[in-house]
Residue frames as a rotation matrix with the C-alpha (Angstrom) as fourth column:
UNK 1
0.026 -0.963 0.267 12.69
-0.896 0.096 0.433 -5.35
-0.443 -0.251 -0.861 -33.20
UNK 2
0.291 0.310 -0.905 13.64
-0.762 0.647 -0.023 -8.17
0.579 0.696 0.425 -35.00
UNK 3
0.835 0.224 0.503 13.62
-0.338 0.930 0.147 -12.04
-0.435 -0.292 0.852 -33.48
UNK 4
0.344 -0.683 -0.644 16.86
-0.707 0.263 -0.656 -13.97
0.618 0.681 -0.393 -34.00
UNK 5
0.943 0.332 0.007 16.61
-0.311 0.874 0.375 -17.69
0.119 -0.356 0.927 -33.48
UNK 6
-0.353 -0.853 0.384 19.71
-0.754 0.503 0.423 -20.16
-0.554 -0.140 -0.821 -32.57
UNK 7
-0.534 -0.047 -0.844 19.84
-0.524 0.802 0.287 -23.32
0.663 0.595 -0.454 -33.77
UNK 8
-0.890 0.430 -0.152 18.83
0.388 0.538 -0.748 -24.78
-0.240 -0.725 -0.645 -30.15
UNK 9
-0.265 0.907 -0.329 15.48
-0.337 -0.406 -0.849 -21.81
-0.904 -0.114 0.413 -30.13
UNK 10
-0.575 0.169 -0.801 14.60
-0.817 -0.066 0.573 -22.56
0.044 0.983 0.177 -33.84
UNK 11
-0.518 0.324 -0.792 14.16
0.181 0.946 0.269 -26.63
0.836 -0.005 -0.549 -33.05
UNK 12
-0.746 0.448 -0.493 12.25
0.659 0.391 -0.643 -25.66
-0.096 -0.804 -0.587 -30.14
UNK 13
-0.519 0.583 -0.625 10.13
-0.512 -0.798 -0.319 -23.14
-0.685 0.154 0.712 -31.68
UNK 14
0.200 0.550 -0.811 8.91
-0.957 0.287 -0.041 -25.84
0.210 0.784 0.584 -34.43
UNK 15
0.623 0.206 0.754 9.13
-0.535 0.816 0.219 -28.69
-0.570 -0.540 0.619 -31.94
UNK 16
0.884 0.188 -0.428 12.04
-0.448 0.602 -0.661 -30.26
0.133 0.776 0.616 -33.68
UNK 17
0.633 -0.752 -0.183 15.61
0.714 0.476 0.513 -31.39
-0.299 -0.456 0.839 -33.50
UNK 18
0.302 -0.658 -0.690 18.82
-0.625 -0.683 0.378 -29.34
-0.720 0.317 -0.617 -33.70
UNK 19
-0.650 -0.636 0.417 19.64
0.022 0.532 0.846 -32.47
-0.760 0.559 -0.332 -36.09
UNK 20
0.117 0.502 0.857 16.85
0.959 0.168 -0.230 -32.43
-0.259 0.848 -0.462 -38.08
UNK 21
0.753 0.102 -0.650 17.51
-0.115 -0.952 -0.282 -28.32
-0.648 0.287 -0.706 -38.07
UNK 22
0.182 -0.973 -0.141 21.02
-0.300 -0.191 0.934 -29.34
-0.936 -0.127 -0.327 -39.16
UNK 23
-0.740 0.014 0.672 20.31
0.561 0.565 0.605 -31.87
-0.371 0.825 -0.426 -41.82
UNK 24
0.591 0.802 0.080 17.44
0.650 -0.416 -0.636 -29.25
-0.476 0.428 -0.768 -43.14
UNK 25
0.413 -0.482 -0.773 19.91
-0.339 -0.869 0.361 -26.35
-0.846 0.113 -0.522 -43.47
UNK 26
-0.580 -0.719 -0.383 22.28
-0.403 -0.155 0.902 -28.62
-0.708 0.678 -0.200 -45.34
UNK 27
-0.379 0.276 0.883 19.78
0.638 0.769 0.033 -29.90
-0.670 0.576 -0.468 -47.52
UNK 28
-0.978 0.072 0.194 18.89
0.053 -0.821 0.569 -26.22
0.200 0.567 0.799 -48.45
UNK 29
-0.077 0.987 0.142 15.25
0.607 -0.067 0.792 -26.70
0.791 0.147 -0.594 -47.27
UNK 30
0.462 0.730 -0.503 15.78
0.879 -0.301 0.371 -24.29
0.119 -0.614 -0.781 -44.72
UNK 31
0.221 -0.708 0.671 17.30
0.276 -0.615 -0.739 -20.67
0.935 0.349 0.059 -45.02
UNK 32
0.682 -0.254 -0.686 19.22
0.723 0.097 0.684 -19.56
-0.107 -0.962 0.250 -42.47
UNK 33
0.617 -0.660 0.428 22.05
-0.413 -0.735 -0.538 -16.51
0.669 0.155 -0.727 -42.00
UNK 34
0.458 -0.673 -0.581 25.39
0.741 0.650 -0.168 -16.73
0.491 -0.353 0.796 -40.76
UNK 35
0.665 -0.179 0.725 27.27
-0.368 -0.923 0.109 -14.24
0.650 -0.340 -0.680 -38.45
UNK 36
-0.018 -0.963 0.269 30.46
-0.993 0.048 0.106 -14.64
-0.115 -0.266 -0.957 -37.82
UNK 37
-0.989 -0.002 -0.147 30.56
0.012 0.996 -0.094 -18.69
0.146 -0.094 -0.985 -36.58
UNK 38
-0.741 0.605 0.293 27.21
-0.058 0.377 -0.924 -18.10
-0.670 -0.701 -0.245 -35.40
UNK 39
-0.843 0.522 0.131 24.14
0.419 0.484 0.768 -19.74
0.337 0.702 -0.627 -37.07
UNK 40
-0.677 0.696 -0.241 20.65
0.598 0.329 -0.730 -18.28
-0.429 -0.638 -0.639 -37.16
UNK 41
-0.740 0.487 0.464 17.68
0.514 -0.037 0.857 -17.68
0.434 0.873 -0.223 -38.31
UNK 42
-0.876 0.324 0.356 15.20
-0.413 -0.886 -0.212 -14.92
0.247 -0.333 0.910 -38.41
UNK 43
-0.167 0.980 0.112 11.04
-0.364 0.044 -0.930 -15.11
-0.916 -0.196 0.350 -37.75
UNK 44
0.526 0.607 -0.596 10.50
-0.709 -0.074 -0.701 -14.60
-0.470 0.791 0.391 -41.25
UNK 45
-0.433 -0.452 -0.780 13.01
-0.775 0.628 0.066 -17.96
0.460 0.634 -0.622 -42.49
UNK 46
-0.816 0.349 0.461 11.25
0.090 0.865 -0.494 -20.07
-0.572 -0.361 -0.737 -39.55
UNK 47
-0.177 0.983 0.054 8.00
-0.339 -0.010 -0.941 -19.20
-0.924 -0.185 0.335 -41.50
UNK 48
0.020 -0.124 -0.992 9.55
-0.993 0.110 -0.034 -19.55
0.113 0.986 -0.121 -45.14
UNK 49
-0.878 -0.462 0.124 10.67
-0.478 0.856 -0.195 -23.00
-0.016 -0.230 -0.973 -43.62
UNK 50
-0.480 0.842 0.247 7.01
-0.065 0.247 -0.967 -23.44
-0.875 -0.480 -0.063 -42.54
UNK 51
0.320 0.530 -0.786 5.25
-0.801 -0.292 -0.523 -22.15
-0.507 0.796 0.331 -45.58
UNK 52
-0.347 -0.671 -0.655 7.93
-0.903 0.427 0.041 -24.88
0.252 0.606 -0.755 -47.71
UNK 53
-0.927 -0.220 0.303 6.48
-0.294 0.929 -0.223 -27.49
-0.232 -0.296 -0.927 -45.60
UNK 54
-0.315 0.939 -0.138 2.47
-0.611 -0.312 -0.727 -26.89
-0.726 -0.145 0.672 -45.96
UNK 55
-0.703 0.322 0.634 0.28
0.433 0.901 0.023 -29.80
-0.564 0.291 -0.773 -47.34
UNK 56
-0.718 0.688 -0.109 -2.30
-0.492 -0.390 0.778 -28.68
0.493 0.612 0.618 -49.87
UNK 57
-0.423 0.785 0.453 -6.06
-0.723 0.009 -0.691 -29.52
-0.546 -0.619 0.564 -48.72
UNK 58
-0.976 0.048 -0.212 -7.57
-0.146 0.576 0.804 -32.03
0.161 0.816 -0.556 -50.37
UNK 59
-0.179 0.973 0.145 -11.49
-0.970 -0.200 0.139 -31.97
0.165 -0.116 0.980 -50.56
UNK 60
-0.419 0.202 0.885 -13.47
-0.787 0.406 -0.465 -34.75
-0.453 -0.891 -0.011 -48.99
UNK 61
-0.707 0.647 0.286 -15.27
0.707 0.639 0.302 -37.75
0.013 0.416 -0.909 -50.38
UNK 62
-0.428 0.858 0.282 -19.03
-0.818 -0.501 0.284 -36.91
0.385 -0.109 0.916 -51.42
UNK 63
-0.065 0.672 0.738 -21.57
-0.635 0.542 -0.550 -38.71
-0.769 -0.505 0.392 -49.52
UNK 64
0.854 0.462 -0.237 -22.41
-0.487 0.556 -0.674 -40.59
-0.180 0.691 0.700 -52.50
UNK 65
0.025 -0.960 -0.279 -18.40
-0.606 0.208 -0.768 -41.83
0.795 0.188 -0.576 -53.11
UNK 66
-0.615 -0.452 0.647 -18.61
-0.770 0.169 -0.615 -42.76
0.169 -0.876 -0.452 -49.21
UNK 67
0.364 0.926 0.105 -21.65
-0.891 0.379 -0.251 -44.92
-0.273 -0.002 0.962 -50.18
UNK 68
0.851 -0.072 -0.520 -20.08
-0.301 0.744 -0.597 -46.81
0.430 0.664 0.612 -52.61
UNK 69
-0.395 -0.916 0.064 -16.91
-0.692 0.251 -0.677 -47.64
0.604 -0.312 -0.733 -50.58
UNK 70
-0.389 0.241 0.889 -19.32
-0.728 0.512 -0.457 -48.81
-0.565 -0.825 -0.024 -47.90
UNK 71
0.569 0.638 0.519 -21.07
-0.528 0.767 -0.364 -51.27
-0.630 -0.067 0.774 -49.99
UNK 72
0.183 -0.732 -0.657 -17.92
-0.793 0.285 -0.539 -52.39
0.582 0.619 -0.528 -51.79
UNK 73
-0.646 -0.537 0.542 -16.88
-0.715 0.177 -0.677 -53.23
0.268 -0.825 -0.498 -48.45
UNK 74
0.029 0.698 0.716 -20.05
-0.581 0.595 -0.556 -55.11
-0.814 -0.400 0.422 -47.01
UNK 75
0.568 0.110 -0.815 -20.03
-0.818 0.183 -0.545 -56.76
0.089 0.977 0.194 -50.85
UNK 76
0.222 -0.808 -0.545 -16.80
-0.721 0.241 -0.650 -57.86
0.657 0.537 -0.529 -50.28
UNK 77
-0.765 -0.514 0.388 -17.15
-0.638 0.524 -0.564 -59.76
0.087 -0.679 -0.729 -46.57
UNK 78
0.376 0.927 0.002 -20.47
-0.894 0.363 -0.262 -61.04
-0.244 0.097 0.965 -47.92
């Protein structure tokens, strides 16, 4: 069966405001469906929403990088 959020369940399913849902919609960063007056949005747009938001990883210092920060540092309050 399919899942069909409100505006109110949506912002509480991704821990947000109905205003920030509001000011997403109109900004176009979130899809959404209309019926009749009523606003709302399926599983799969809360996840497009999600997916749209997703930070790339970025890979760690090496040990050797974290060296040289540390003795920049000690360098520098010498």
């Amino acid at each position: 069966m399919l899942t069909v959020y409100s505006r109110e369940t949506a912002a509480e399913t991704l821990g947000i405001s109905v205003d920030t849902i509001d000011r997403y919609k109109k900004m176009g960063k979130m899809p959404w469906r209309q019926i009749g007056d009523r606003v709302v949005f399926t599983e799969s747009d809360l996840m497009e929403f999600l997916d749209s938001c997703a930070v790339p990883a970025t890979s760690l210092p090496s040990e050797r990088e974290m060296r040289g920060v540390a003795k920049r540092r000690t360098e520098a309050s010498a």
